[in-house]
C-alpha positions in Angstrom: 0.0 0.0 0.0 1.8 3.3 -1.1 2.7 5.4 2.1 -0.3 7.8 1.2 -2.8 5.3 2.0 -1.3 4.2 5.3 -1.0 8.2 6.3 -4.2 8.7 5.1 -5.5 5.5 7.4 -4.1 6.7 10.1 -5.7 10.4 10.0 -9.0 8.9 9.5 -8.9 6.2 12.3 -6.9 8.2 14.7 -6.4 11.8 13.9 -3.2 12.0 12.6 -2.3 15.1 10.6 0.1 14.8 8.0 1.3 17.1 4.8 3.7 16.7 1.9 5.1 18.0 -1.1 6.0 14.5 -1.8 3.8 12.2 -3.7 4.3 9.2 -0.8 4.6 6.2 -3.3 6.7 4.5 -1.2 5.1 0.9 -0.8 4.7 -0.1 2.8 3.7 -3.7 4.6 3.5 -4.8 7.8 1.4 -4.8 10.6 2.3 -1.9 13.7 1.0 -1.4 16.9 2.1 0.8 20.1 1.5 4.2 20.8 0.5 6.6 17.1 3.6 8.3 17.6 5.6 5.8 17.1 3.7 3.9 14.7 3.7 7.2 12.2 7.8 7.0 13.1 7.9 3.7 11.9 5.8 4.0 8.7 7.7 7.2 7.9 11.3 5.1 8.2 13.4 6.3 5.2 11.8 9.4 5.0 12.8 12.8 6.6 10.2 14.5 8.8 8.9 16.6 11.7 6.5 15.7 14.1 4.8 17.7 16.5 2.7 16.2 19.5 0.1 18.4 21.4 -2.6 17.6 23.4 -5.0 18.0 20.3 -3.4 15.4 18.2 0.2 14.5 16.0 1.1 16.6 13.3 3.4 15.6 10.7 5.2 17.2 8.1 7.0 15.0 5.7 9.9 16.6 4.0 12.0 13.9 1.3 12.6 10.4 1.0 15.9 9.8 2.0 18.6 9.2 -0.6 21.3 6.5 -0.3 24.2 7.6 1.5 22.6 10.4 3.4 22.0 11.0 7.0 18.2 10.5 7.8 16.9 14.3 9.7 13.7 13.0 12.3 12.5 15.8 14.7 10.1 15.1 17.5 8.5 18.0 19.5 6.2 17.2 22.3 6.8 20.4 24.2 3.2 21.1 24.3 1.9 17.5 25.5 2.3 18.6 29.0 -0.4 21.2 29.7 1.3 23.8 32.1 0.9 23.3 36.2 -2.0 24.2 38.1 -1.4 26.8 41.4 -1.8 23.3 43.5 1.4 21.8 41.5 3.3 24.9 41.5 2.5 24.8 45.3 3.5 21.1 46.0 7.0 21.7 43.3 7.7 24.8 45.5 7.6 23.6 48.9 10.4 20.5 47.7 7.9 17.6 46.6 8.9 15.9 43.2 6.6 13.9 40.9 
């Protein structure tokens, strides 16, 4: 199934958005499971991309297929899956209590 079809799967079943200038041909097979992040990683193997995580969903931007000989370029952000503390966990951080 070209890599389209499995990207396009995955935003219907579970959200995920994705956007290329490529035309994702590359054929993919297999059968993945774990969290989407790292399922979209996996299906994006041999290609170069950015992924952003936030609380509202995954966000991928897929850049090139990699060529042979060069370095594969994956970047992960997540700095927004955390939403920020409440006064309560400020409180309890401030006064020497770690989670």
């Amino acid at each position: 199934m070209p890599l389209q079809e499995v990207l396009s799967a995955l935003r219907d079943r579970f959200g995920l958005q994705y956007r290329s200038d490529d035309t994702l041909e590359t054929l993919k097979t297999g059968v993945f499971d774990g969290p989407l992040q790292r399922v979209a990683a996996r299906v994006l193997e041999g290609y170069d991309f950015a992924m952003k995580i936030t609380p509202q969903g995954i966000d991928v931007l897929v850049l090139r297929q990699n060529r042979p000989g060069q370095t594969a370029v994956a970047v992960v952000s997540a700095m927004a899956v955390r939403p920020p503390m409440t006064a309560a966990e400020v409180k309890h951080y401030a006064s020497g209590h770690i989670r």
